[in-house]
C-alpha positions as semicolon CSV with decimal commas, in nm:
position;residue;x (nm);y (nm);z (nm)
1;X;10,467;19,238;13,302
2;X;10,162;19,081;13,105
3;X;9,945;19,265;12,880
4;X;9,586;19,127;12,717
5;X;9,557;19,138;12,377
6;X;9,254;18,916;12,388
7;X;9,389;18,605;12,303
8;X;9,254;18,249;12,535
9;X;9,646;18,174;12,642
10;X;9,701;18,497;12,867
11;X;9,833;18,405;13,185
12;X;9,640;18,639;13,399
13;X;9,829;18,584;13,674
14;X;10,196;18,561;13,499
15;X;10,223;18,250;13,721
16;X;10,452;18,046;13,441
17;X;10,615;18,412;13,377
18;X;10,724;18,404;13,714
19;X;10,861;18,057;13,730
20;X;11,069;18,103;13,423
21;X;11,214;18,392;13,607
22;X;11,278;18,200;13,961
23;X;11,404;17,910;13,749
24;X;11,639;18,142;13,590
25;X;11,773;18,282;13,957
26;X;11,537;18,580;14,007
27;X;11,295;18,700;14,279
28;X;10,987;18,861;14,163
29;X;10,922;19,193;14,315
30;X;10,594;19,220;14,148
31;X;10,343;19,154;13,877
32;X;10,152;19,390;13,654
33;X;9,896;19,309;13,382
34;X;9,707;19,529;13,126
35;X;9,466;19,548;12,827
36;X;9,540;19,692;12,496
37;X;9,405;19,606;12,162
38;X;9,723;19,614;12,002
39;X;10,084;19,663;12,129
40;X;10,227;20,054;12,101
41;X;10,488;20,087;11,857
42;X;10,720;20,247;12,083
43;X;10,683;20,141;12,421
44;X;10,464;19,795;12,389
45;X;10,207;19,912;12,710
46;X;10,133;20,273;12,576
47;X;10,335;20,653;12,794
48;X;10,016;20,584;13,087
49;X;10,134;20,214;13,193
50;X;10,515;20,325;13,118
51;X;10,503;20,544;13,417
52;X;10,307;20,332;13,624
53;X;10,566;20,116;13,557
54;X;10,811;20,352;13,645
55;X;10,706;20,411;13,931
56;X;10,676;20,042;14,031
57;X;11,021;19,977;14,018
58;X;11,154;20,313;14,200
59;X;10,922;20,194;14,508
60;X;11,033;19,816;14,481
61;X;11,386;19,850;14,416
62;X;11,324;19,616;14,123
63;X;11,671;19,555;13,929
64;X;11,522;19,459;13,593
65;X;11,179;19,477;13,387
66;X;11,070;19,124;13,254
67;X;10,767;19,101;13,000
68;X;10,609;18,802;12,916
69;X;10,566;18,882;12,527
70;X;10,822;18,939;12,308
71;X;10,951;19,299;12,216
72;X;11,097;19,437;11,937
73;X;11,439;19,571;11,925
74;X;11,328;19,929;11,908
75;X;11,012;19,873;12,180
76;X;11,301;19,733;12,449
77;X;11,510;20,015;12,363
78;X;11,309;20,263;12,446
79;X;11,164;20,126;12,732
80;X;11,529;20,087;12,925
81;X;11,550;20,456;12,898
82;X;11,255;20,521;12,987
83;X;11,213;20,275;13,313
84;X;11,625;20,367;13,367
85;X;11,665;19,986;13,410
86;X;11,702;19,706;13,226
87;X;11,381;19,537;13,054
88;X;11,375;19,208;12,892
89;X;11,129;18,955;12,764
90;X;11,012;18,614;12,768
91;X;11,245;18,506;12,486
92;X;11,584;18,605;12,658
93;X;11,386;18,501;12,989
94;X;11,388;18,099;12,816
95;X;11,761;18,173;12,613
96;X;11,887;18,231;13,003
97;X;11,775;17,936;13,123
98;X;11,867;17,712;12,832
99;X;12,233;17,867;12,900
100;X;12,237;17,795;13,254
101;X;12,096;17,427;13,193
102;X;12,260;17,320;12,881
103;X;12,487;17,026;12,999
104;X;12,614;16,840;12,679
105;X;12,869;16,980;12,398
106;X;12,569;16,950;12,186
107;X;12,305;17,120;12,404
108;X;12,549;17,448;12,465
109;X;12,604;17,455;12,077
110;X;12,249;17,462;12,020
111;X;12,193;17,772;12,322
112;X;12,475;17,930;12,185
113;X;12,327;17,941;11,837
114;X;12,012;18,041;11,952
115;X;12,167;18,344;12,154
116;X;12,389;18,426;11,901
117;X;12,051;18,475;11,629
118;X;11,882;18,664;11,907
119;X;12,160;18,901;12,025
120;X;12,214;18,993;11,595
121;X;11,819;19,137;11,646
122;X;11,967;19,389;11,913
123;X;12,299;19,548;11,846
124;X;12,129;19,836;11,782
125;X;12,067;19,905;12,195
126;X;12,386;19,718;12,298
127;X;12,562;20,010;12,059
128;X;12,366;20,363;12,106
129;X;12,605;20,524;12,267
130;X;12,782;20,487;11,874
131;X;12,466;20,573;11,673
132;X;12,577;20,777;11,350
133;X;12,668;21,095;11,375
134;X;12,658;21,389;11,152
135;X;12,971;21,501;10,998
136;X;13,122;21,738;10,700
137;X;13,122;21,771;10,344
138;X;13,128;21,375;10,195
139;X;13,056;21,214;10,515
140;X;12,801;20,979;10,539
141;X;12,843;20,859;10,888
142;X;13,048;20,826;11,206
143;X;13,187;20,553;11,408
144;X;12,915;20,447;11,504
145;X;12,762;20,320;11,237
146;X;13,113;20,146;11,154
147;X;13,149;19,940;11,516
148;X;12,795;19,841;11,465
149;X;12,850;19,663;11,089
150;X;13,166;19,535;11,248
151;X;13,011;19,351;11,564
152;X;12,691;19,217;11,330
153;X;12,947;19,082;11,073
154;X;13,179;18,934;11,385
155;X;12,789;18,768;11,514
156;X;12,699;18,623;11,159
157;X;13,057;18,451;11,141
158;X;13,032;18,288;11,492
159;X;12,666;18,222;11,400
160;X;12,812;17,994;11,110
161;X;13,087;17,871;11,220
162;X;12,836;17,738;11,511
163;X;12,637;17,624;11,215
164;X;12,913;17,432;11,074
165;X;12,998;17,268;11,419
166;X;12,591;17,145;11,502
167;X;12,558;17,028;11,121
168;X;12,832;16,753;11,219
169;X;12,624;16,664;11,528
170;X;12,315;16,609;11,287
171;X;12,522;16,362;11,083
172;X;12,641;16,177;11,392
173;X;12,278;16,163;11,554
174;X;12,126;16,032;11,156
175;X;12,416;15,786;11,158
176;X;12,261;15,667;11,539
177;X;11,939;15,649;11,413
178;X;12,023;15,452;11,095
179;X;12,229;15,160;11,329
180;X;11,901;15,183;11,500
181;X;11,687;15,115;11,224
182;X;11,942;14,865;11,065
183;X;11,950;14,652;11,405
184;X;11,496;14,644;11,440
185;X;11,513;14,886;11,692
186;X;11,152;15,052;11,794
187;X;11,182;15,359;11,889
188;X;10,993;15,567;12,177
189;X;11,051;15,948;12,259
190;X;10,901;16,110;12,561
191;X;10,787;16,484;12,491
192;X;10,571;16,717;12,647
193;X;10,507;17,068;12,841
194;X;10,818;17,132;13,078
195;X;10,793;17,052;13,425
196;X;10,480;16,795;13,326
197;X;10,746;16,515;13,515
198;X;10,899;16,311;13,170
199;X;11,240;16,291;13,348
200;X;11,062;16,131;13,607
201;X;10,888;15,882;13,405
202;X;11,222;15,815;13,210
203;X;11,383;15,723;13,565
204;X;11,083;15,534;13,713
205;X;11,063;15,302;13,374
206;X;11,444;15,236;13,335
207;X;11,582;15,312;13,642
208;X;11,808;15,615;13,541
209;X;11,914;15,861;13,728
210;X;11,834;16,208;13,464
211;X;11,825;16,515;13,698
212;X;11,483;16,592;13,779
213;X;11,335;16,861;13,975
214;X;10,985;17,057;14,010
215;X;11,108;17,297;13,788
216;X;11,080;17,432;13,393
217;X;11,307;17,333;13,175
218;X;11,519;17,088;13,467
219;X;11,686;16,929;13,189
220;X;11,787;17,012;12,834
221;X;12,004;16,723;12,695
222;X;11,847;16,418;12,505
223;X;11,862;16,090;12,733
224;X;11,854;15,746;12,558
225;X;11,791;15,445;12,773
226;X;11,669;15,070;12,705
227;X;11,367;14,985;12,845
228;X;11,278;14,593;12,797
229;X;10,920;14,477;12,776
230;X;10,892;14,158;12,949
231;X;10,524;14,085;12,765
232;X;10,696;14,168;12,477
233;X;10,972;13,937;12,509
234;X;11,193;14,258;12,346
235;X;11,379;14,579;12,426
236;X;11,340;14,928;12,333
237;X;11,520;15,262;12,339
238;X;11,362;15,523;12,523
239;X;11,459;15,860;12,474
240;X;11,402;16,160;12,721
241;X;11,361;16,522;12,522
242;X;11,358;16,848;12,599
243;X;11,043;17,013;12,782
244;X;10,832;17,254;12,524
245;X;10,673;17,545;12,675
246;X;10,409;17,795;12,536
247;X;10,547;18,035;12,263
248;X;10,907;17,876;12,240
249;X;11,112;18,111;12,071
250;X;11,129;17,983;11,691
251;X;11,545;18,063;11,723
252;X;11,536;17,730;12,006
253;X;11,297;17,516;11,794
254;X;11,569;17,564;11,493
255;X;11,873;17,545;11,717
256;X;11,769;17,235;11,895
257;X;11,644;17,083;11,578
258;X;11,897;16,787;11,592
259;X;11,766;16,721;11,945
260;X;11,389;16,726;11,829
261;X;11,420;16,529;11,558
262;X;11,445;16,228;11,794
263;X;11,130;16,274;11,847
264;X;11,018;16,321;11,454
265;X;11,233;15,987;11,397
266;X;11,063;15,786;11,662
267;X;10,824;15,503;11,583
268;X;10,585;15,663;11,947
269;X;10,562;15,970;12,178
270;X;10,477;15,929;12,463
271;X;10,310;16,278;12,532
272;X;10,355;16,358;12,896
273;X;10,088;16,551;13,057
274;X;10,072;16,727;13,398
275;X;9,729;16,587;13,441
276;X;9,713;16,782;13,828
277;X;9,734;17,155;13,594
278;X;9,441;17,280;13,538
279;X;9,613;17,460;13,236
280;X;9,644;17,121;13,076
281;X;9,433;17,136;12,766
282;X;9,645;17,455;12,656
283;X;9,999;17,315;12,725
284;X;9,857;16,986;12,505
285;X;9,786;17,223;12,245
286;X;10,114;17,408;12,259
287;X;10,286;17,071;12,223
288;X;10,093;16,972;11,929
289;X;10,205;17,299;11,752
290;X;10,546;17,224;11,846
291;X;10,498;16,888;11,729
292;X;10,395;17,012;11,358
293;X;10,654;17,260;11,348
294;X;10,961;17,017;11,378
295;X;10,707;16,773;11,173
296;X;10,645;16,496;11,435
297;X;10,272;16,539;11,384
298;X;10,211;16,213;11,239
299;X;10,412;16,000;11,459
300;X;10,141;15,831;11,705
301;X;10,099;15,914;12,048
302;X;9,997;15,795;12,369
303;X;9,874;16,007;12,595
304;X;10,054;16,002;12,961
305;X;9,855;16,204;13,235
306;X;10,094;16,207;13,506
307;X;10,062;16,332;13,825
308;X;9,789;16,134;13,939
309;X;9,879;16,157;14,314
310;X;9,911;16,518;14,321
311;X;9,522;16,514;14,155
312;X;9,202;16,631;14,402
313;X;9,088;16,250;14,518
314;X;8,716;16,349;14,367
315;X;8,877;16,405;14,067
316;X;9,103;16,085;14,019
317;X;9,002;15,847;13,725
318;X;8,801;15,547;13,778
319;X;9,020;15,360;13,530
320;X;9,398;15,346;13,439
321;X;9,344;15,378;13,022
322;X;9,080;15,545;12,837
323;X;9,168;15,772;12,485
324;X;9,097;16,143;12,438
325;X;9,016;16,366;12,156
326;X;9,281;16,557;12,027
327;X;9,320;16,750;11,676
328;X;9,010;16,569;11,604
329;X;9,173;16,207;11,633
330;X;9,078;15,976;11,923
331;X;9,452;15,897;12,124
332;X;9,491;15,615;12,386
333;X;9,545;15,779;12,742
334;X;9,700;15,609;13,058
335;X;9,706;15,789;13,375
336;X;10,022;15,744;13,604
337;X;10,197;15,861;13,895
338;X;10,561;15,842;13,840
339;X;10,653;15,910;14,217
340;X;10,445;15,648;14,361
341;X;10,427;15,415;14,052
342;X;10,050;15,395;14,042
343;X;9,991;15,337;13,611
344;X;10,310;15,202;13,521
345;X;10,192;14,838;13,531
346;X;9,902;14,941;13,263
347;X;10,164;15,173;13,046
348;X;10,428;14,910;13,037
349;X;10,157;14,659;12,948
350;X;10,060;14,901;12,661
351;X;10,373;14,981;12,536
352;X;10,431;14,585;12,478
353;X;10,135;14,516;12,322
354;X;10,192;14,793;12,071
355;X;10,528;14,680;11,999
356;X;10,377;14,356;11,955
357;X;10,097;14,518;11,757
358;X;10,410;14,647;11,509
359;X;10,591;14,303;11,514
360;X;10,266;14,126;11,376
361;X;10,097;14,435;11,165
362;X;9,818;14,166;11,010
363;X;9,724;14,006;11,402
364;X;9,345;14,164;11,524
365;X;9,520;14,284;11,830
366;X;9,438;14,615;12,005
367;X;9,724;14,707;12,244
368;X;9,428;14,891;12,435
369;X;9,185;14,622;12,518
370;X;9,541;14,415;12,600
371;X;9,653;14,677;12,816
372;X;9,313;14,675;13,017
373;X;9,315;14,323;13,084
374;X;9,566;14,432;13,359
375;X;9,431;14,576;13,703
376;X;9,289;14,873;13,682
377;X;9,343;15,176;13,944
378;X;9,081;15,152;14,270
């Protein structure tokens, strides 16, 4: 379930809504969209759309309600009773899938913690059948109102302690980082829109073997690899992140906060882009916002258009680096194809003339023109 508020990123056709919910092991039954100025207090799509609603899911069978905005507390409340199933939104939708996919100790601390700070939003549903109850002369409430204080204060203490437990995670990653800095090392951090193919690149440049899969959010855990630059005459540590996605819950952009801030310590990102999705300006947009949130914003970029081979042929570039306008600032582009290779030559040729470009700050050298000199795509 979509609904217009007016703003350019609706997915009209809840395609990406529907992926997150196959990813996350469900079958879509069907889709329903609809216009409103501003959400209804109570039930988010207004009593009309409710029932039509309703009725949807009595006629489909459909097990469970998923929205693609985020609800309040109160809104998801009372639209379980008044659908008579379950209804959830595109938050939990994203928390689900991080569960399922979180691999390391780390990356299921960081889930946990982010599911812990949503489910403390929503006792108040998980607990109606408790709500407080009127009583005699001096009471001020029933059981109720007692188990619900109880399970919020049992929440906020497993929220700390899980706190406590990713704090000591951040110190180990800083101390990383530091050796890093202490032994030269340059630093490069692959980021971008989920499912735009960076595990892909990460295997095809250093010949690792990172799960990927045509699917969002395929891998959560932070891979670190070194990737040796032959032009360069040095070696690098490249670093695979976790996918970003459009309206990321703010909970998983804190929780995974020791993750991200590889990619706020590197020296470059190397911004992946699904360059065959037509949707591509807005997911580069979505990852810049990302980007300023966890304050990576003025680390520079190089812009990856992958997917080259799954492109229209009429629609190919004529030539393997260019730059592009974004936030105002011109950024270096190479187009690639991680599954037939097509790029890499001219991206690994980049990357070493930049690094190059670093060792020797005062040299007249523009890792673009360098990176040129090799051959360009037919």
């Amino acid at each position: 379930m979509g609904v217009d508020f007016g703003y350019p990123h609706f997915d009209a056709d809840l395609q990406e809504l529907g992926q997150l919910a196959e990813t996350a092991g469900y079958r879509v039954a069907d889709r329903v969209t609809c216009k409103r100025r501003a959400p209804d207090p109570a039930l988010f799509v207004g009593s009309g759309k409710a029932d039509e609603i309703k009725m949807l899911v009595q006629s489909t069978g459909a097990a469970e309600v998923l929205f693609d905005q985020a609800l309040s507390p109160a809104q998801q409340r009372n639209l379980e009773r008044h659908l008579g199933c379950p209804v959830n939104d595109r938050t939990l939708l994203i928390l689900e899938i991080f569960a399922q996919r979180a691999r390391s100790h780390e990356g299921k601390l960081q889930v946990e913690l982010a599911r812990l700070q949503y489910l403390s939003t929503r006792l108040v549903r998980r607990w109606s059948h408790l709500e407080r109850q009127s009583g005699g002369i001096g009471m001020r409430g029933g059981p109720g109102e007692t188990q619900i204080e109880l399970d919020r204060r049992m929440i906020n203490e497993a929220i700390k302690r899980t706190k406590e437990r990713l704090e000591k995670v951040k110190k180990q990653r800083a101390t990383q980082r530091r050796q890093r800095q202490r032994r030269d090392a340059f630093t490069i951090s692959l980021v971008g829109y989920t499912n735009a193919g960076k595990s892909s690149l990460f295997n095809a440049l250093v010949k690792a073997r990172t799960y990927a899969a045509d699917q969002l959010f395929a891998t959560l855990d932070t891979t670190t690899r070194q990737l040796y630059l032959g032009e360069a005459g040095r070696t690098v540590s490249l670093s695979d992140t976790v996918g970003f996605i459009r309206e990321l819950p703010h909970g998983l952009v804190d929780a995974f906060a020791a993750t991200l801030q590889e990619a706020a310590d590197a020296d470059l990102l190397l911004h992946v882009v699904d360059a065959a999705n037509p949707d591509h300006p807005e997911q580069i947009a979505a990852v810049q916002r990302v980007l300023g949130e966890i304050g990576a914003a003025e680390v520079p970029q190089l812009l990856v258009f992958n997917k080259i081979d799954a492109m229209d042929p009429a629609n190919r570039p004529h030539r393997a680096l260019d730059a592009m306008e974004v936030d105002g600032q011109s950024v270096p582009r190479v187009f690639v194809s991680a599954l037939s290779g097509d790029g890499l030559p001219e991206l690994r040729a980049w990357l070493a003339a930049e690094v190059a470009r670093r060792q020797a700050p005062m040299a007249d050298q523009d890792p673009l023109q360098t990176a040129e000199a090799a051959d360009p795509l037919p």
